[in-house]
C-alpha positions in Angstrom: 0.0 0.0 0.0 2.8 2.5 1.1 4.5 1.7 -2.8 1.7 2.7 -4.1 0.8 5.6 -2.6 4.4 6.8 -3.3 3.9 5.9 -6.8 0.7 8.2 -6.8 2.5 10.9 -5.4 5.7 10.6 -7.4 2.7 10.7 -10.6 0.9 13.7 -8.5 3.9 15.6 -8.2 6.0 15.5 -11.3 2.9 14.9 -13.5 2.4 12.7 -16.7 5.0 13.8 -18.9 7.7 13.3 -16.7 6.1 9.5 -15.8 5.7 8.7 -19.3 8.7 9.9 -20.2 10.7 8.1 -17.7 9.0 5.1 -17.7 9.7 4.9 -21.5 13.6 6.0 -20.9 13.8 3.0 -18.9 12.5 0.7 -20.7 14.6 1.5 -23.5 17.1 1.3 -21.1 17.2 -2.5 -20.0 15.7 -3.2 -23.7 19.3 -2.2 -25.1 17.3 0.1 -27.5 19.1 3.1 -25.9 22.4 1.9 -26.3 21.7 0.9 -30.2 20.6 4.6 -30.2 24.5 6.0 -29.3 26.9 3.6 -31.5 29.8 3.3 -30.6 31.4 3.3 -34.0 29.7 6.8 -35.4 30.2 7.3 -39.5 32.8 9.8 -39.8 31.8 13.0 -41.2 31.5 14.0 -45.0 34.5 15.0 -46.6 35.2 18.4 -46.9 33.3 19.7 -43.6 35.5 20.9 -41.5 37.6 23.7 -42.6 41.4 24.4 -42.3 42.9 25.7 -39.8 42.9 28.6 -41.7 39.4 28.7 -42.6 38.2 28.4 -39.6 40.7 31.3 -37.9 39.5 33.6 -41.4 35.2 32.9 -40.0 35.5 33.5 -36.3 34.2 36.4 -35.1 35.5 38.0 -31.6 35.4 35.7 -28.8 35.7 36.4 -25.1 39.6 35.4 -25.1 40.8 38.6 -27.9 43.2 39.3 -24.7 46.3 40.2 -25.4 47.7 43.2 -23.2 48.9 41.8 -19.8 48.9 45.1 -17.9 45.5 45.0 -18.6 44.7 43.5 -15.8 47.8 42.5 -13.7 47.1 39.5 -11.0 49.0 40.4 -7.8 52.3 38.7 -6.4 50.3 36.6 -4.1 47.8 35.7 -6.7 50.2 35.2 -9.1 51.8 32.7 -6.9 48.6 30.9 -5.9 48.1 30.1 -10.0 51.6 29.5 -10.3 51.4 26.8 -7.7 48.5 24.9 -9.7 49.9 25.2 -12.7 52.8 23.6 -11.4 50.7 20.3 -9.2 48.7 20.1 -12.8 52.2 19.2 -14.1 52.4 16.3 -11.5 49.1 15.6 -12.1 47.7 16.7 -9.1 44.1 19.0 -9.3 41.9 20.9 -7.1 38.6 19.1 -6.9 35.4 20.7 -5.8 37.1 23.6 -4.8 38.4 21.9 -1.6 40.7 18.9 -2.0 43.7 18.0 -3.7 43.8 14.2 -5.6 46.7 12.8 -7.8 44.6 12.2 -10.7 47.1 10.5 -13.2 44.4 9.3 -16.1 41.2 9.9 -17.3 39.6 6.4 -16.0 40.6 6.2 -12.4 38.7 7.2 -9.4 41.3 8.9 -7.2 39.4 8.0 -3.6 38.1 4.6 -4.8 41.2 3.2 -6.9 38.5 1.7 -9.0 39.1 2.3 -12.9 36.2 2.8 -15.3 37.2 0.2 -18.6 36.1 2.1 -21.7 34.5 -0.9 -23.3 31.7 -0.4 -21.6 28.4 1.1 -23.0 28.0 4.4 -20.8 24.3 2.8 -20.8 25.8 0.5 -19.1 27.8 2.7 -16.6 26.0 3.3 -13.1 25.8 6.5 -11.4 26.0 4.8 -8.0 28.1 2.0 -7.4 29.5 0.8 -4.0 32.2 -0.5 -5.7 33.1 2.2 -8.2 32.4 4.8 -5.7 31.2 8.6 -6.5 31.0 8.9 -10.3 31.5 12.9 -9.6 35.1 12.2 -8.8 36.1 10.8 -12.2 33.9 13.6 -14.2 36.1 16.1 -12.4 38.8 16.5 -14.4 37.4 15.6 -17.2 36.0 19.0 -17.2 38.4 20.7 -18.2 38.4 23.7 -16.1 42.2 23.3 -15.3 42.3 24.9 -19.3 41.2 27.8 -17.4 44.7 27.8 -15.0 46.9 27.2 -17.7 45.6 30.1 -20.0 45.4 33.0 -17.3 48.8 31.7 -16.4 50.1 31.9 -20.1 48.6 35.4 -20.5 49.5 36.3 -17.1 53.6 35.5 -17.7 53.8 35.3 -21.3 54.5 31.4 -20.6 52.7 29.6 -23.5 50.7 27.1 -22.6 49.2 25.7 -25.7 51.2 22.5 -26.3 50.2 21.5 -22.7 46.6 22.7 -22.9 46.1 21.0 -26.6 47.7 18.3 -25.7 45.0 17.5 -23.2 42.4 17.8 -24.8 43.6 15.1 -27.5 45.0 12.8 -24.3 41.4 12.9 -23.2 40.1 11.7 -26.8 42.8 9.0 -27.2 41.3 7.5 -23.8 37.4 8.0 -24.3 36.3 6.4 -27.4 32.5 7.3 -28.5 30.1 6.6 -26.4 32.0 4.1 -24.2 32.9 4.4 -20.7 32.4 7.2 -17.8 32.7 10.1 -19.5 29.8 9.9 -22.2 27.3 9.1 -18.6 26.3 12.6 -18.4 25.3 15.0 -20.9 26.0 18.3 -18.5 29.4 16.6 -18.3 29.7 16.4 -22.1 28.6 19.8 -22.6 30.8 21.3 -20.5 33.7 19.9 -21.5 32.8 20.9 -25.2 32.4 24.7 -23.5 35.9 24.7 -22.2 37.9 23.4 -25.0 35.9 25.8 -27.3 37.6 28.7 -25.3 40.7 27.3 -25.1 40.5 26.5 -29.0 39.6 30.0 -29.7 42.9 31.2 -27.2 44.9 28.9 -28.9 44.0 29.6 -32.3 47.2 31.7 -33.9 49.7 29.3 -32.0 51.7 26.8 -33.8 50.7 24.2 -31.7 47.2 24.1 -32.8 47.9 22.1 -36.4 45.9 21.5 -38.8 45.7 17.8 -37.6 45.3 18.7 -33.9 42.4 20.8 -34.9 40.5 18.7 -36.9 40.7 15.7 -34.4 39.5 18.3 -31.5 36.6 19.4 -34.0 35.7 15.8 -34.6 35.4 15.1 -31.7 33.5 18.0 -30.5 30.8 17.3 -33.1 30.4 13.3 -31.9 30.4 14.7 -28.5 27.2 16.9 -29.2 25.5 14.7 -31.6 25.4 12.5 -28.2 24.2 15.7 -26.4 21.4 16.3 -29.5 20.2 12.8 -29.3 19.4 12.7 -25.1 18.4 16.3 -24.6 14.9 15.0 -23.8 16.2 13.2 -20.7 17.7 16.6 -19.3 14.5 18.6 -20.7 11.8 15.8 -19.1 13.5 14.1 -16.0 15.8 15.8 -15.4 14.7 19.8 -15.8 17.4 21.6 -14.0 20.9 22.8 -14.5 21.6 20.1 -16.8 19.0 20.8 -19.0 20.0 24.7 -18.9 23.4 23.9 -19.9 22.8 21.3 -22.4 20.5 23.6 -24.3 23.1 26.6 -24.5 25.8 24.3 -25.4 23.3 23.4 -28.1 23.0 27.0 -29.8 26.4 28.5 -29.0 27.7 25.1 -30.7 25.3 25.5 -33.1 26.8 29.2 -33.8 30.3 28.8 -32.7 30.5 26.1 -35.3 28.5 26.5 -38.1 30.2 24.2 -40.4 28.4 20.8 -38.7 25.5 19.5 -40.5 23.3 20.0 -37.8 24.9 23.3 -36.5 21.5 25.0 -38.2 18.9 23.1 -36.1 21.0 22.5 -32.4 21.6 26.5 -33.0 17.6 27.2 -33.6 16.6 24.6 -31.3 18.8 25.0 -28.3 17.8 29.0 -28.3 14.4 28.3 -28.3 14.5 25.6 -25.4 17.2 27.5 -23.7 14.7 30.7 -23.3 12.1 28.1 -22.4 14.2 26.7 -19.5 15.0 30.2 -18.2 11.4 30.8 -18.0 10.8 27.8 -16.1 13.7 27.3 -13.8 14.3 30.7 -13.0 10.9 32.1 -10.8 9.4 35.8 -11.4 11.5 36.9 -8.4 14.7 35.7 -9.3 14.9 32.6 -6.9 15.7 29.3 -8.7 13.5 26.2 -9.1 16.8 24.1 -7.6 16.6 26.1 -3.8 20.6 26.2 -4.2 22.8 29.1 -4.0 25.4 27.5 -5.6 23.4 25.7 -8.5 22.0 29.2 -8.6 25.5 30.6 -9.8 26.0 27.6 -12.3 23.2 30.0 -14.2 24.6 33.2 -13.6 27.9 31.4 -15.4 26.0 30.1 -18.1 23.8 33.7 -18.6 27.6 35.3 -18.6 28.2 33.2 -22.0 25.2 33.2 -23.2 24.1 36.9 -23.4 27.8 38.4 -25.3 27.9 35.2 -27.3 24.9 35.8 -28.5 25.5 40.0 -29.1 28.6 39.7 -30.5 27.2 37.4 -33.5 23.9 40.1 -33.7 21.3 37.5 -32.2 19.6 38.3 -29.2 17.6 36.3 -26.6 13.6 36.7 -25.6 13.3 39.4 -23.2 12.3 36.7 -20.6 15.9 35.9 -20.1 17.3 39.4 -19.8 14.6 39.8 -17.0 15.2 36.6 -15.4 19.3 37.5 -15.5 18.2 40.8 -13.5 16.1 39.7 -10.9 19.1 36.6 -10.3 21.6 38.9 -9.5 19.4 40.9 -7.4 18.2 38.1 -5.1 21.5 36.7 -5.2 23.3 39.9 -3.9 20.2 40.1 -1.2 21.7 37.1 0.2 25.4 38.4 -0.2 27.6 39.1 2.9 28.8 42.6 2.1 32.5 42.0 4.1 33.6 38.2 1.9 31.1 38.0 -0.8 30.0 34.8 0.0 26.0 33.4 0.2 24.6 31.1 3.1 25.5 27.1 1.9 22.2 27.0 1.4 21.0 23.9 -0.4 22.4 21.2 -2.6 26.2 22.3 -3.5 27.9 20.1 -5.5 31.3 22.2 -6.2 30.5 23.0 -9.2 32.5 26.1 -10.4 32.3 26.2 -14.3 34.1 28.6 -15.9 36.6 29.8 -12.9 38.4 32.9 -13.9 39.8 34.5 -10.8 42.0 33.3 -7.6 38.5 34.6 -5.3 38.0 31.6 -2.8 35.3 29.3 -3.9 32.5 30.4 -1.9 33.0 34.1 -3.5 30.4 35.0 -5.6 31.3 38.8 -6.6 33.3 37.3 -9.9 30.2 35.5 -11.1 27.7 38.1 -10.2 29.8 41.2 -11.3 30.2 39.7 -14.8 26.8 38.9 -15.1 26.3 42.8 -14.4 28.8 43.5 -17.2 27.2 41.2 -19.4 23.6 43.0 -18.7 24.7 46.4 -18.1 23.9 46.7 -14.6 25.3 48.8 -11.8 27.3 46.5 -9.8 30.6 47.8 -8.7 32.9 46.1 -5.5 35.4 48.0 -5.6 39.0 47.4 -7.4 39.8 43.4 -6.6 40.7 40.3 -7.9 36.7 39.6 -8.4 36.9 41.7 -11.4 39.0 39.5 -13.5 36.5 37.0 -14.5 34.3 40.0 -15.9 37.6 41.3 -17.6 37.9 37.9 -19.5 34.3 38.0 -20.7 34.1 41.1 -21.6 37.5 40.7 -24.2 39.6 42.2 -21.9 37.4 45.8 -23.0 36.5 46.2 -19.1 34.8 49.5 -18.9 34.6 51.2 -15.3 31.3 50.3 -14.2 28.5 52.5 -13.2 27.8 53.4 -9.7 25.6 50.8 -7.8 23.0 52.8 -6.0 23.5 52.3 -1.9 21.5 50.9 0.4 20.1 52.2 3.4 21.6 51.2 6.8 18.8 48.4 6.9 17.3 46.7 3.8 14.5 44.3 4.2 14.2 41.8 1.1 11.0 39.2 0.4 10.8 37.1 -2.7 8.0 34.9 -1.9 7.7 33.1 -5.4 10.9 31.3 -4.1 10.2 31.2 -0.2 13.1 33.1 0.8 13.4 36.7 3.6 16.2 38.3 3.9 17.5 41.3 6.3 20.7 43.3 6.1 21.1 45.2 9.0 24.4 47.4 9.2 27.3 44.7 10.1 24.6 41.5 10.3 23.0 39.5 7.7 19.9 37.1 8.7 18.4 35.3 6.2 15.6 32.9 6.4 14.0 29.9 3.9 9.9 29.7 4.5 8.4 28.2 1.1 5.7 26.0 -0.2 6.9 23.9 -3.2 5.7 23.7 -6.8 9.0 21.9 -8.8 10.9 19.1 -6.6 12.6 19.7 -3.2 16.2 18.7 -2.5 15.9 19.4 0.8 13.4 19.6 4.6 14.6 22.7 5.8 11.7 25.3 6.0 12.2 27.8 8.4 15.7 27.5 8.3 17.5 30.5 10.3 20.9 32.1 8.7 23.1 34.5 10.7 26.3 36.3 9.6 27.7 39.2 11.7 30.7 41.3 10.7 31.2 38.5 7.8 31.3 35.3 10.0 28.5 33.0 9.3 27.8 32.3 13.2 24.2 29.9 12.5 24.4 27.8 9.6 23.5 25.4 7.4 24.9 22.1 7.2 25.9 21.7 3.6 25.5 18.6 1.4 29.0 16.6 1.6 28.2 14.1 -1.3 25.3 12.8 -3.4 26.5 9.5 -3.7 27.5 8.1 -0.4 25.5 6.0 2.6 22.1 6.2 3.3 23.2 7.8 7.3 24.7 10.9 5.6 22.4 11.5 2.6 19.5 11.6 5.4 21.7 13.6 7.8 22.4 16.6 5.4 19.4 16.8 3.3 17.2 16.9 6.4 15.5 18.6 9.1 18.4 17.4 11.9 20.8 19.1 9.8 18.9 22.5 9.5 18.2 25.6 12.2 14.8 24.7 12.3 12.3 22.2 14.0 11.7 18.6 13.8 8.9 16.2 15.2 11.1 13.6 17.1 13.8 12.0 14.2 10.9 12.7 11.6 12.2 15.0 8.6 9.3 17.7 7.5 8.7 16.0 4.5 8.9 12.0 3.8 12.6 11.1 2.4 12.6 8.6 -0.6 15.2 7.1 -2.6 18.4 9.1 -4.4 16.7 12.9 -4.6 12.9 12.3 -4.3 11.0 13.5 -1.3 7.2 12.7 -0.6 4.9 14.5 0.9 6.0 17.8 -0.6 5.1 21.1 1.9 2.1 23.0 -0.5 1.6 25.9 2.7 3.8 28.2 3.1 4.2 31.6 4.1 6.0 34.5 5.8 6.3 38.5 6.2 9.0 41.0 7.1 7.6 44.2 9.6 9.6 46.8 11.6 8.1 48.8 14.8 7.8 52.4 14.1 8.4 53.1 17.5 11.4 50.7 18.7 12.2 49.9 15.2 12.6 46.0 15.9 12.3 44.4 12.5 9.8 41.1 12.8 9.8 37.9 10.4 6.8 35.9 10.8 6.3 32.4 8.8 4.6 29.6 9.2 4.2 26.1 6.9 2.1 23.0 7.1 4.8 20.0 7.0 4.8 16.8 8.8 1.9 15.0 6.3 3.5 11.9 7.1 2.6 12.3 10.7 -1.4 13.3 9.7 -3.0 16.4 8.0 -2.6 20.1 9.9 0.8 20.1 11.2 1.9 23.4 11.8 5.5 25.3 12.5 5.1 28.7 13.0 8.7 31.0 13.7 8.9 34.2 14.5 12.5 36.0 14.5 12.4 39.4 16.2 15.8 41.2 15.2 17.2 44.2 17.7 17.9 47.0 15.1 21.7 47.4 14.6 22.7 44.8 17.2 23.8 41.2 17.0 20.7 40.5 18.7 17.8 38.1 17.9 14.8 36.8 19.6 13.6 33.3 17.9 9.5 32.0 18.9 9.0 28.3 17.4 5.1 26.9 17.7 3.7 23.8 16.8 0.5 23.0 16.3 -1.6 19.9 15.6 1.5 18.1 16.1 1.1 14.0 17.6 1.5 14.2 21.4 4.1 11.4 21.5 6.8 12.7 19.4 8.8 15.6 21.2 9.7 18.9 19.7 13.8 19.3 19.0 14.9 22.5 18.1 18.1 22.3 16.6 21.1 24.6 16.1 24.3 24.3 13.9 26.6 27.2 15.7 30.0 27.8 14.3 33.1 27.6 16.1 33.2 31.2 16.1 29.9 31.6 17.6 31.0 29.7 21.0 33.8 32.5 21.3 31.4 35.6 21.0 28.0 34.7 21.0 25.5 32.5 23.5 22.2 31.3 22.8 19.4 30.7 25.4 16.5 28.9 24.9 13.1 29.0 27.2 9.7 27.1 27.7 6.2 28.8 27.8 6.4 29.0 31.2 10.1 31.0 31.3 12.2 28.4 32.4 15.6 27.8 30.7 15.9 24.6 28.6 19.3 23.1 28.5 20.7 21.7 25.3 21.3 18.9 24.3 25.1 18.6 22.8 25.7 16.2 20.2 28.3 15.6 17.3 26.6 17.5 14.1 28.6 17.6 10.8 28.9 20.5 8.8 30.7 20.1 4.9 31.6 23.4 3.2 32.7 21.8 0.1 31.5 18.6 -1.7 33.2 16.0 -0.5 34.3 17.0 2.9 32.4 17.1 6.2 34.0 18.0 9.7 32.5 17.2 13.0 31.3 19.9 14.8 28.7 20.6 17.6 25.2 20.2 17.0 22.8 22.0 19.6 18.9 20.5 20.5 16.8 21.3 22.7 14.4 19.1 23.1 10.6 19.6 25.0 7.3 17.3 25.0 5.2 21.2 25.1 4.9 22.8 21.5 6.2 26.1 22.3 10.1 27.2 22.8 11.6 31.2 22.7 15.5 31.2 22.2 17.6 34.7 22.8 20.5 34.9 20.8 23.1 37.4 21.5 26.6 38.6 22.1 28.6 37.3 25.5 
């Protein structure tokens, strides 16, 4: 009975065409009628289609790379040094994964926590995204990437050391191991797509040195075109079960293919085809107010990367996109710089965060955002300015290296209260603090049960957070532990999650109530959030948490109300808090029953995981009561 009602609400929530659609995927799946669909022997192209090297250099119009002037804009010695230092582990095959964690990666096959090595005469139909054995597929698609082009071109430009051999070299090492459509690296179509992204830039870098031959070139172009004829033929999966990210990226490699390329038989259609469902996806994922269909900061800048190509691309080749997506760019950037700590740049590590970094352009720490926002600014013509910093270099590459001083960005008040309700998110910057809270009802998939989840940053240290997400493919304990309540500054019913957790990334029982308000006293000035969400439906109809957050203006200062209601009597409420290090130093946090009296924690080992792939201990507070009512002061020492 249970199988079945999930089945009704897995139909109930993603609808028919996502059930049919899957259903069918599947079945051509374990049929083998996929895998006859992606040979692995592909007939070669016509003769005569690709052009010489020549040709090809004569037809290009300017790309983002036309840098040439290294004063332009000079890294400093300690950035300099930082890039220097990549460049050379790249060398000794070393790379930065996920933003976070060095590996000796010494081929294209092996998985560098795992030892296990992918064989290439496999089917990638026949390749598992989870495997015990195999371990995190993530960790082999890493590298494959590509983004360690980026390192050795801004190193190249930066010291006139020419990189090309290396970089070219590469690329064709990578092809010499990966035959069509067989093994790890033709599993995902994102993966594909990006890959195609970054050696286009570096081709078009590359493209007066004597390293890129004539026979280099066309074996590169080759096998970019088999690479999105694979891409072409599965963009329905991306587009129907998928319908995220992926499908945003696979649709813009599409058309800027498509354009950047016009010499492949079916550059005409992927280029008509992946505009028209790229402006379609924008539409969709991105909501009215800015806030993204995937609740994820970081997922969230994976789009404002992709806009950032998509919008000069597009310009500089006289096409322009439906004025949904210049709208949609604008109201990103101005919910993501809502959520931006003024002092670092960064966002809360708010939902699903994979590492995923695309195009990285700068030596800003991962969790930066001002490269990725202020060349989305550029890009749109916005007012955006940080100040002079290594944050402008990514903006500086994208632009052509013709970075024009930007215009003023208008300031803010000493307080700024921000709402986007489409999305479920409430936002207050108040002189040196930041407090951001998550209060939404759900319409496209949730990734994780965190409503009502409480966000504090003072003077730039994030003092309450959010656990993070550590890895997608891992046990059972911690893909429960960081996708749910437990892991959140919120409330749970006993070790019951606010929504029901099913396999891999599906929830049930999906929150459809939601709501919350911002309000400031005109007479002490005290700025009040109050939301509230029905959750719990696994538990029985009506369950209630209500928070209200009552912020001192310009103090460090918060008072935090959480109510149940219609809540089962025998499971006890657990409020639960994920301080930093740095808050046990300044800050203390007191929590109280209806009745005034002071509830002691509970003290127990949480985890917290900043970047994919690591998590650290660290201590998880809960106060726990069998009453549905708790107040909790928090404030300096």
């Amino acid at each position: 009975m249970k199988r079945l009602l999930a089945l009704f609400q897995l139909f109930q929530n993603m609808g028919l065409r996502y059930v049919a659609f899957r259903s069918g995927y599947e079945l051509q799946k374990r049929t083998g009628l996929l895998k006859r669909r992606f040979p692995t022997n592909p007939p070669p192209l016509p003769a005569g289609t690709l052009p010489s090297r020549a040709a090809w250099r004569a037809q290009e119009k300017p790309f983002f790379s036309s840098v040439k002037n290294r004063e332009s804009f000079p890294l400093s010695k300690t950035s300099l040094a930082v890039l220097r230092q990549r460049v050379e582990a790249f060398y000794q095959n070393r790379f930065l994964f996920f933003g976070a964690t060095w590996y000796t990666v010494p081929d294209w096959l092996t998985h560098p926590d795992t030892g296990y090595r992918y064989a290439t005469t496999q089917h990638w139909t026949e390749i598992p995204d989870l495997s015990p054995q195999a371990g995190d597929i993530k960790y082999v698609w890493e590298k494959a990437r590509f983004t360690f082009l980026y390192d050795l071109i801004r190193y190249g430009h930066h010291t006139g050391e020419d990189q090309s051999e290396t970089a070219l070299a590469a690329i064709e090492s990578w092809i010499d191991a990966n035959p069509v459509n067989r093994g790890p690296h033709w599993r995902c179509s994102q993966e594909i797509t990006l890959r195609v992204l970054n050696w286009t830039f570096a081709l078009h870098y590359y493209q007066s040195t004597p390293a890129l031959t004539e026979a280099r070139l066309a074996r590169i172009l080759t096998s970019i075109y088999h690479q999105m004829q694979h891409v072409a033929a599965n963009i329905h999966f991306s587009r129907i079960a998928v319908r995220n990210n992926h499908a945003l990226t696979e649709t813009l490699g599409l058309y800027l293919v498509g354009t950047l390329y016009p010499f492949f038989p079916e550059s005409t259609r992927w280029k008509k085809q992946g505009k028209r469902w790229f402006e379609q996806e924008v539409a969709y994922q991105i909501y009215e107010d800015g806030t993204f269909l995937q609740f994820s900061m970081n997922y969230h800048r994976v789009v404002v990367q992709l806009l950032s190509w998509a919008l000069p691309l597009a310009h500089r080749r006289g096409d322009r996109w439906a004025e949904v997506v210049y709208d949609r760019a604008r109201q990103s950037l101005r919910f993501l710089r809502a959520c931006q700590d003024p002092t670092t740049g960064w966002l809360p590590n708010y939902g699903h965060n994979d590492g995923a970094l695309f195009f990285p352009l700068t030596e800003c720490p991962f969790r930066d955002y001002r490269p990725q926002l202020l060349a989305l600014a550029r890009a749109l013509g916005e007012p955006l300015d940080y100040g002079p910093g290594p944050w402008g270099e990514e903006a500086f590459w994208l632009s052509g290296g013709t970075l024009a001083p930007a215009p003023s960005t208008p300031s803010e008040s000493d307080s700024v209260i921000y709402s986007f309700e489409k999305g479920g998110y409430y936002i207050l910057k108040d002189q040196r603090t930041l407090t951001f809270l998550r209060c939404g009802a759900y319409r496209d998939r949730p990734f994780q049960a965190d409503n009502l989840h409480l966000d504090l940053w003072v003077d730039g240290e994030n003092i309450l957070r959010d656990a993070g997400t550590y890895k997608y493919n891992t046990d059972e304990r911690w893909l429960r532990y960081f996708a749910g309540t437990a892991s959140h500054n919120t409330v749970g019913l006993g070790d019951y999650d606010q929504m029901r957790k099913g396999p891999r990334f599906i929830w049930y029982d999906w929150v459809q109530k939601a709501s919350g308000t911002w309000s400031q006293d005109e007479t002490t000035g005290t700025f009040t959030f109050e939301g509230t969400f029905e959750g719990f439906r696994q538990l029985g109809a009506g369950v209630v948490h209500r928070r209200r957050v009552a912020k001192v203006p310009g103090q460090p200062h918060w008072i935090v109300e959480d109510t149940l209601h219609n809540a089962p009597p025998h499971l006890p409420m657990q409020q639960h808090w994920h301080p930093s290090e740095y808050f046990f130093t300044k800050y203390r946090l007191q929590t109280f029953t209806q009745a005034g009296q002071v509830l002691l924690p509970q003290e127990s080992e949480g985890w917290y995981s900043e970047c994919y792939g690591q998590k650290v201990p660290t201590r998880q507070l809960t106060f726990t009561t069998t009453k549905r009512y708790l107040r909790t002061e928090i404030r300096p020492r």
